[in-house]
N, C-alpha and C positions, 0 to 999 in steps of 0.2 A: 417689418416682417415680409412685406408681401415684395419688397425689393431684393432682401435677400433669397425667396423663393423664388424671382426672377432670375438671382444670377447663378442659382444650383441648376435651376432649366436650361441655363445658355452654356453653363460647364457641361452637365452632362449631353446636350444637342453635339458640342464640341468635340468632346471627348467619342462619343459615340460618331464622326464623323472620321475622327484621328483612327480610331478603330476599325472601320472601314476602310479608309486608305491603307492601313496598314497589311491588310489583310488582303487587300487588290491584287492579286498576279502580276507579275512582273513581265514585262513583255517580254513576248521568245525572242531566245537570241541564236544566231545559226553557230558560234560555237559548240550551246548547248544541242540546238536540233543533231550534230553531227557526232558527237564525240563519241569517240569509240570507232567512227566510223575513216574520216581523214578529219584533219585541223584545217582551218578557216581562216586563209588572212588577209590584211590589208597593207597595199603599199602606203608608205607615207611619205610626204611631201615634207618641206623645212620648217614650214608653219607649223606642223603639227610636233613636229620632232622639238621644237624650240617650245612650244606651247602658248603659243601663238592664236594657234586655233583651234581653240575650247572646244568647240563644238567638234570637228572631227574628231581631236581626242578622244571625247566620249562614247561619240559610237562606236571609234574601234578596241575601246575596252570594254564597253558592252556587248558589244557582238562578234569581236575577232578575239583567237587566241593564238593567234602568230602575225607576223610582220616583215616587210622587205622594204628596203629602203628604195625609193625611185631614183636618188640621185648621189647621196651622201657619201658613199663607197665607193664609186668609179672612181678609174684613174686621176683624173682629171683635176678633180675634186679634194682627195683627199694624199694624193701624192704630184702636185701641183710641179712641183723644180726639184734637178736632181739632188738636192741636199735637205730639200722640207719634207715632211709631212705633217698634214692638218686633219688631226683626230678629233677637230673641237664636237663637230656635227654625228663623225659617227659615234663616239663615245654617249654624244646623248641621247642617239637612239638607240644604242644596245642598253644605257641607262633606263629607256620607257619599255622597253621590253622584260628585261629582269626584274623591275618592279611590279609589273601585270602578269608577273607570270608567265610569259607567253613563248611561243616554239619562235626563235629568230633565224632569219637570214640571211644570209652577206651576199650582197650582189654588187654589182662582180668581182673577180680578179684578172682576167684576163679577153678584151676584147678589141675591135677593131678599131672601132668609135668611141667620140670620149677620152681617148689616152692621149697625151700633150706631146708633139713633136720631137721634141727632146729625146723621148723614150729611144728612139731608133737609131738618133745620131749621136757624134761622139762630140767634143767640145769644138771639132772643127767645121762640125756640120756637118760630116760625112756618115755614111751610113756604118751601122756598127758592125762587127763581124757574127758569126753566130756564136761563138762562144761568148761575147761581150755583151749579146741581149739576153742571151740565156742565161746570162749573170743578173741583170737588173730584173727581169722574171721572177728568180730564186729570189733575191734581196726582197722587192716587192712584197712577193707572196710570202716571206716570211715574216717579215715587219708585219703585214696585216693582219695575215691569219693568227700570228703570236701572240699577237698582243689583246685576241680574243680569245686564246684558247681555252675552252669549259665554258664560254657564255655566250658562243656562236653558235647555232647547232647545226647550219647547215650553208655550204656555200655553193654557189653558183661560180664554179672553177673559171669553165670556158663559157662566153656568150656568143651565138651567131656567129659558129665558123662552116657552116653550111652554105651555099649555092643553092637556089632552087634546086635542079636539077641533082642535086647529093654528091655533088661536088666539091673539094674545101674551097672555100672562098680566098682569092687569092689579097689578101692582107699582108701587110709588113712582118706580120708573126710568122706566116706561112713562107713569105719570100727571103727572106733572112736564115732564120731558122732550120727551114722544112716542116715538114707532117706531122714530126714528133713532137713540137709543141705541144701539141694538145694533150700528148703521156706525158712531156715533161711537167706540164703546169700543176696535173693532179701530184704526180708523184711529190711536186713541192708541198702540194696544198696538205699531202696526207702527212709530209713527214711534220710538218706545225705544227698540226694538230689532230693524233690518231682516230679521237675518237668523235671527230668532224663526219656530216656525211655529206659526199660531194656529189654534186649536179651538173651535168651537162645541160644547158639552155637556149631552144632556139626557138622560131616560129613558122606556123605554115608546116608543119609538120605532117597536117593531112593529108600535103601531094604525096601522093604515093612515093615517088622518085627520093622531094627529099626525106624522106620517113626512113628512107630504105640508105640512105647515106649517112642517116643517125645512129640505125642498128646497126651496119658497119661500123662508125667510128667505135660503142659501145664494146662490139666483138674486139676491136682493137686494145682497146683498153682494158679489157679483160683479159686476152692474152699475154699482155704486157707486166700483168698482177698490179693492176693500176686498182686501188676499190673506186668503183663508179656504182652509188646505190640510187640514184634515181637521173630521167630526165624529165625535163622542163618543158612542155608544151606549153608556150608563150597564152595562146587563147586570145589573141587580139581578131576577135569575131567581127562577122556581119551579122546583120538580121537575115539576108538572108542564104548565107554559108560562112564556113563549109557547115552540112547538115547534121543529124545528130549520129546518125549511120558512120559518116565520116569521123565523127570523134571517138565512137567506141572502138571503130576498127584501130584508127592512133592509139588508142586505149594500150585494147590486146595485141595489138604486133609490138611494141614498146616493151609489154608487161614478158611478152614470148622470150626478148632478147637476155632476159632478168634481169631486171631491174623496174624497182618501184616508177610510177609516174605521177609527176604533178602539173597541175594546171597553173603556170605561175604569175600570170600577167592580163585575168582573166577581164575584159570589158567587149561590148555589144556596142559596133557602131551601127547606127541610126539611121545616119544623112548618107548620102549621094555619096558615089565615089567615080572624080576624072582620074583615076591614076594605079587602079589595080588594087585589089584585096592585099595590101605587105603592109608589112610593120616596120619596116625599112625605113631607119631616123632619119638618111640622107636625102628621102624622096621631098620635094617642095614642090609645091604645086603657087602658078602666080596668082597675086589675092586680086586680078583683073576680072576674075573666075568665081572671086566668094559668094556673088550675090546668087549664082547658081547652084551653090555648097553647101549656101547654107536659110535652108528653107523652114525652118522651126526656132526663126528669132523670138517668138510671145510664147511662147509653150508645145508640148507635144500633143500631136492629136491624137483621138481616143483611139483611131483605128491602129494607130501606128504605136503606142502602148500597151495595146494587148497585143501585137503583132510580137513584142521583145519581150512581155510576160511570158509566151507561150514559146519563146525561144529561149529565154533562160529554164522554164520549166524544162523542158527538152535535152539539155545539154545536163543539169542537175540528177536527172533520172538516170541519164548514162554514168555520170560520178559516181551517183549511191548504186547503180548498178554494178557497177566495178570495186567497190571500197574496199574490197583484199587486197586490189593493187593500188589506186590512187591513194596518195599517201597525204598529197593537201590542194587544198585550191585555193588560190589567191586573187584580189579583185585588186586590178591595178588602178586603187585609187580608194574614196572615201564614198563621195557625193559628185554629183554630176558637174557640181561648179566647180570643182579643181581639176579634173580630169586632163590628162595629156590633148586628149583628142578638139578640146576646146580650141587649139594652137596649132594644131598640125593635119595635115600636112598647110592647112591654109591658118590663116593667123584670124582670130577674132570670131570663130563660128559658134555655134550655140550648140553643143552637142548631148546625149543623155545614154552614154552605155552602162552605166552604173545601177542600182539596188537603190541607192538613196539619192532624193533628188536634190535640187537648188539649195533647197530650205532645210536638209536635213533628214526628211521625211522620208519611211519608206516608201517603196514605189510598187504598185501591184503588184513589180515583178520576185520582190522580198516574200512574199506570201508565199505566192508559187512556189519558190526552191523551196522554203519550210515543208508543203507537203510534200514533197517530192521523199524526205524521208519516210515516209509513212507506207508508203504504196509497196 
């Protein structure tokens, strides 16, 4: 008797234990903090997209409800030689998307960087003419965007055809071509898929000058009856700029032009910079130089934690400040371990622009943006 009065005590201890867990709040998630307000995403890397790794997975179907791929869709990638293409990677990430529900993005279709040699020349190596590139353009964008269309919701047309200065950047697209590239690639992108919305994408957007060569190209394109419903401010940050001042003006001079804006590429670097606030893939810096790059090999210090708490608080307040026009923001990346900036511009540094750190964990700075909807 008194054994089995022991194990009704230890069921019901259990059970009253399971009942508590059960009933535990579910930790916030910035999907939810946001909705209603813009959509919340994350890039994913190949690990993630293959499922590889679990653990990003999870958080960003916990707490993101949209997605861009960091690599998967470039040129390069996924239209490798002129007779292949390799949908193996992005098929499965638009497959983790549709399954999570979530607002998807194709990045890119048309850019400087990234696109394989070939693109430009003809089988004899020579450069193509402009009718013959604006052939393999159309083909491209149609093959990609087709073969998505109704489960892509938004693409990233053209990326970084800006000059500081708000100038078109003179690229093979541009030299070839001309100017109109950039109408023609949407016009492709729209006739694929109508009911796509398309994005122009750059960074550095804050300098006044190129801000001002975005609402240009935008004026263009609306002119042209091009649909252009949002641009992309990249958001590849410092700790300390550009300021938050600076991002709401991007905000609303963007928002003036009409057209929606989003924060697409959104991470806070940290460490030291020998080579200029750009997000500019081509810049390398020599790794003779890392040991001065990279100064938070064992962990970050508290001052300098709360220094990018109080900076993503900052930047977040300007979002939820604006949420008629910001349409989403996106954290280019998961966790601090995967992060681009790990690798570039110097190879092997320790870097932490991210919400979640090494281990998964949020990072004070996750708190902060939470309240920031409140305020």
């Amino acid at each position: 008797m008194r054994k089995y009065s022991r194990l009704l005590l230890v069921s019901a201890v259990c059970l009253s234990g399971m009942a508590a867990v059960a009933q535990a709040p579910a930790p916030a998630a910035l999907k939810d903090t946001f909705r209603g307000a813009f959509v919340v995403g994350a890039a994913m890397n190949t690990d993630q997209i293959t499922g590889k790794d679990a653990q990003g997975d999870a958080i960003i179907t916990q707490q993101f409800n949209s997605i861009s791929p960091e690599n998967v869709m470039k040129w390069a990638v996924i239209h490798p030689r002129p007779d292949a293409y390799d949908f193996t990677l992005a098929d499965k990430y638009v497959e983790f998307g549709l399954k999570n529900h979530m607002f998807i993005v194709g990045h890119n279709l048309c850019w400087h960087s990234q696109t394989p040699d070939w693109v430009f020349k003809d089988e004899k190596g020579n450069p193509l003419t402009r009718d013959a590139l604006l052939q393999r353009l159309h083909d491209h964008i149609t093959t990609v965007v087709g073969r998505y269309k109704g489960k892509i919701d938004s693409w990233d047309v053209v990326n970084e055809a800006l000059n500081e200065d708000g100038t078109l950047r003179q690229s093979l697209w541009l030299k070839i071509i001309g100017e109109d590239y950039i109408v023609k690639a949407f016009q492709f992108a729209h006739d694929a898929d109508p009911a796509a919305q398309l994005n122009y994408n750059d960074y550095n957007l804050e300098t006044p000058a190129k801000r001002k060569g975005a609402i240009a190209l935008v004026k263009k394109l609306q002119g042209a009856g091009v649909p252009i419903a949002v641009v992309g401010n990249q958001g590849h940050l410092h700790l300390d700029g550009p300021s938050a001042p600076d991002e709401e003006a991007t905000v609303t001079d963007l928002a003036a032009a009409g057209v929606k804006v989003a924060i697409t590429e959104l991470d806070i670097d940290v460490l030291p910079s020998a080579w200029g606030h750009t997000a500019d893939v081509s810049v390398k810096v020599d790794d003779t130089a890392k040991p001065n790059l990279n100064p938070y090999p064992h962990g970050l210090p508290d001052d300098v934690q709360q220094a990018l708490t109080k900076r993503y608080a900052d930047l977040f307040a300007v979002y939820w400040k604006h949420r008629d026009v910001v349409a989403r923001v996106t954290l280019w990346g998961v966790t601090d371990e995967q992060s681009w900036l790990n690798n570039w511009p110097v190879r092997g540094r320790t870097s932490y622009p991210l919400l979640f750190d090494r281990n998964g964990q949020p990072k004070p700075a996750f708190q902060a943006v939470l309240k920031t909807a409140t305020n």
